[in-house]
C-alpha positions in Angstrom: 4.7 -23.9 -10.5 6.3 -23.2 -7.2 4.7 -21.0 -4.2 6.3 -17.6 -5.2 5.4 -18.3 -8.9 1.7 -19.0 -7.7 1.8 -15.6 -5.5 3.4 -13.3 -8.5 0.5 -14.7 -11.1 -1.9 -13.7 -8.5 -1.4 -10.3 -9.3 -3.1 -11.1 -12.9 -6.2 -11.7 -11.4 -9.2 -9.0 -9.5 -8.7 -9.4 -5.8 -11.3 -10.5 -3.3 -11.7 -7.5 -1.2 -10.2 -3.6 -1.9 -10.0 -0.3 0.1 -10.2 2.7 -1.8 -8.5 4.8 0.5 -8.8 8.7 0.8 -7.1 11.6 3.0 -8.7 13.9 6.1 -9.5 17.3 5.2 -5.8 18.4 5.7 -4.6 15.9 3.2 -7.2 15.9 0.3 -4.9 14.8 -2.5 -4.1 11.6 -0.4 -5.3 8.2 -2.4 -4.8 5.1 -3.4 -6.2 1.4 -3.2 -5.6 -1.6 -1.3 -6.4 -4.9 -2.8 -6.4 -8.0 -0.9 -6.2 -11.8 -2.8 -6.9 -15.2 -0.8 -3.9 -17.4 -1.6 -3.7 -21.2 -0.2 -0.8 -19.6 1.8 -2.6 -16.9 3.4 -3.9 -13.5 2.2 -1.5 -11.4 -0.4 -1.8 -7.3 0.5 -1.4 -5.0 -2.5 -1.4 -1.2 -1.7 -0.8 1.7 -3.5 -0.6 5.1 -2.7 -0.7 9.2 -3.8 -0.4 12.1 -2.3 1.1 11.3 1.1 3.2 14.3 2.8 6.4 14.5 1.5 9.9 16.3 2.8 12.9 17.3 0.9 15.5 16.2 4.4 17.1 12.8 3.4 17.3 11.8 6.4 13.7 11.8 7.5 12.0 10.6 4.5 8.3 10.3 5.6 7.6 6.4 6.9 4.0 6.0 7.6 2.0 3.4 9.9 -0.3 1.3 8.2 -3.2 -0.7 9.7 -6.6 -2.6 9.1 -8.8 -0.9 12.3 -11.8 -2.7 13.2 -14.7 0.0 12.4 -16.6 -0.6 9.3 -16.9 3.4 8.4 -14.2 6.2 7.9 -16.4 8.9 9.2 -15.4 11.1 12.3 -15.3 14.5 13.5 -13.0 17.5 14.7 -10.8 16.2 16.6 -10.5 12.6 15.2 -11.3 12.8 11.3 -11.9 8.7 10.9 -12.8 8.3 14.7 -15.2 5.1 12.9 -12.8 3.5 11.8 -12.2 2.6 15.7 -9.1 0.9 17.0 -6.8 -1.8 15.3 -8.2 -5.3 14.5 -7.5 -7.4 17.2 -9.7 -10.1 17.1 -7.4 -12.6 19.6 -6.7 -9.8 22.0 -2.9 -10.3 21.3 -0.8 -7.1 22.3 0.6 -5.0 19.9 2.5 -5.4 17.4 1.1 -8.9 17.0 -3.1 -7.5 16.2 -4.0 -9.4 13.0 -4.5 -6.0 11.4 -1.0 -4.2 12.5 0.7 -4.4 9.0 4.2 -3.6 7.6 5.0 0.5 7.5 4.9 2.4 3.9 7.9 4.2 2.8 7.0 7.4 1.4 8.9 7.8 -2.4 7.9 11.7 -3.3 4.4 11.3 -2.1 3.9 8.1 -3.3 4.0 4.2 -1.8 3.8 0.6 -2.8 3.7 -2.0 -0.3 3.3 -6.0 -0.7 3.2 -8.7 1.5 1.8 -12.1 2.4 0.0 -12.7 5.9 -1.6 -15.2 7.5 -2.6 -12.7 10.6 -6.5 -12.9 8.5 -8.3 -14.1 5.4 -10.3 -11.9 3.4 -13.6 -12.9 4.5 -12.7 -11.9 8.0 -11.8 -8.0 7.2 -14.5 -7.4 4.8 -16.2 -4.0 6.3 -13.5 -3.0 8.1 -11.2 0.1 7.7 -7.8 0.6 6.2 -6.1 3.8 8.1 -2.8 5.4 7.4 -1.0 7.0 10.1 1.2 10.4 9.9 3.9 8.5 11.6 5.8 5.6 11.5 4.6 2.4 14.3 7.3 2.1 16.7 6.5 -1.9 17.0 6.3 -1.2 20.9 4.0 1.3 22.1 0.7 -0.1 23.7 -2.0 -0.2 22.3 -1.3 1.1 18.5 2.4 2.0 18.3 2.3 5.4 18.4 1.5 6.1 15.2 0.5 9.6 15.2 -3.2 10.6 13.7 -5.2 8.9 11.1 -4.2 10.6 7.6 -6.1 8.5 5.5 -9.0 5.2 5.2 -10.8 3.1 3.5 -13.2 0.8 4.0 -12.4 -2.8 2.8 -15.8 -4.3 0.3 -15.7 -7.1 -1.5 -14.6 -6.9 -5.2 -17.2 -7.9 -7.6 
């Protein structure tokens, strides 16, 4: 069997580590899951989302950041909704985009997303009780220190799957 075979069967199996992920206040039908499965090659991210906002203009269809943050709660208040779940994981200090937690954007399909990808950025042991936050706007790659990615929309907090 070769690598991508090994990756693809993966998915057959219960992940390590998943994030039930929920929206603030203003977005309370926002949900979804992100698993996360230990490979030999690195750790496979599986996410899948409802509810996110959604325009009819078809050239702005909504592209949201997407991030494992370092705090190990999704509580908050007024003015920051999941101020918990703290900044992005950056556990070598490296600038951004290159934290271990920045992660590839979700593209919004009528208020729903699926994302997959392989990193090597962390395992799964090292993010278990830390946050996954969506972001009302896309990362621009660039912007010191998260990308400006607009406010925190949604999080979860990433426990390991029994």
């Amino acid at each position: 069997m070769n690598s991508n075979t090994d990756l693809i069967s993966l998915l057959k199996h219960m992940p390590q580590a998943i994030a039930k992920i929920k929206g603030n206040e203003a977005y309370p039908k926002l949900r979804g899951t992100t698993a996360f499965y230990q490979t030999s090659s690195g750790t496979m991210v599986v996410s899948r989302i409802f509810g996110l906002p959604d325009t009819d203009e078809v050239c702005y269809k909504p592209i949201f950041a997407f991030h494992i943050h370092s705090g190990g709660s999704c509580s908050g208040n007024g003015k920051d909704p999941f101020a918990a779940a703290m900044g992005h994981y950056n556990p070598h200090d490296c600038l951004h985009p290159y934290h271990a937690g920045d992660m590839p954007p979700l593209f919004g399909v009528n208020g729903m997303a699926f994302c997959a990808f392989l990193t090597n950025r962390f395992s799964v042991k090292d993010i278990i009780g830390r946050t996954v936050v969506i972001h009302s706007a896309p990362d621009d790659f660039s912007t010191q220190p998260s990308g400006n990615a607009g406010q925190k929309i949604a999080c979860g907090v990433i426990e390991k799957y029994y």
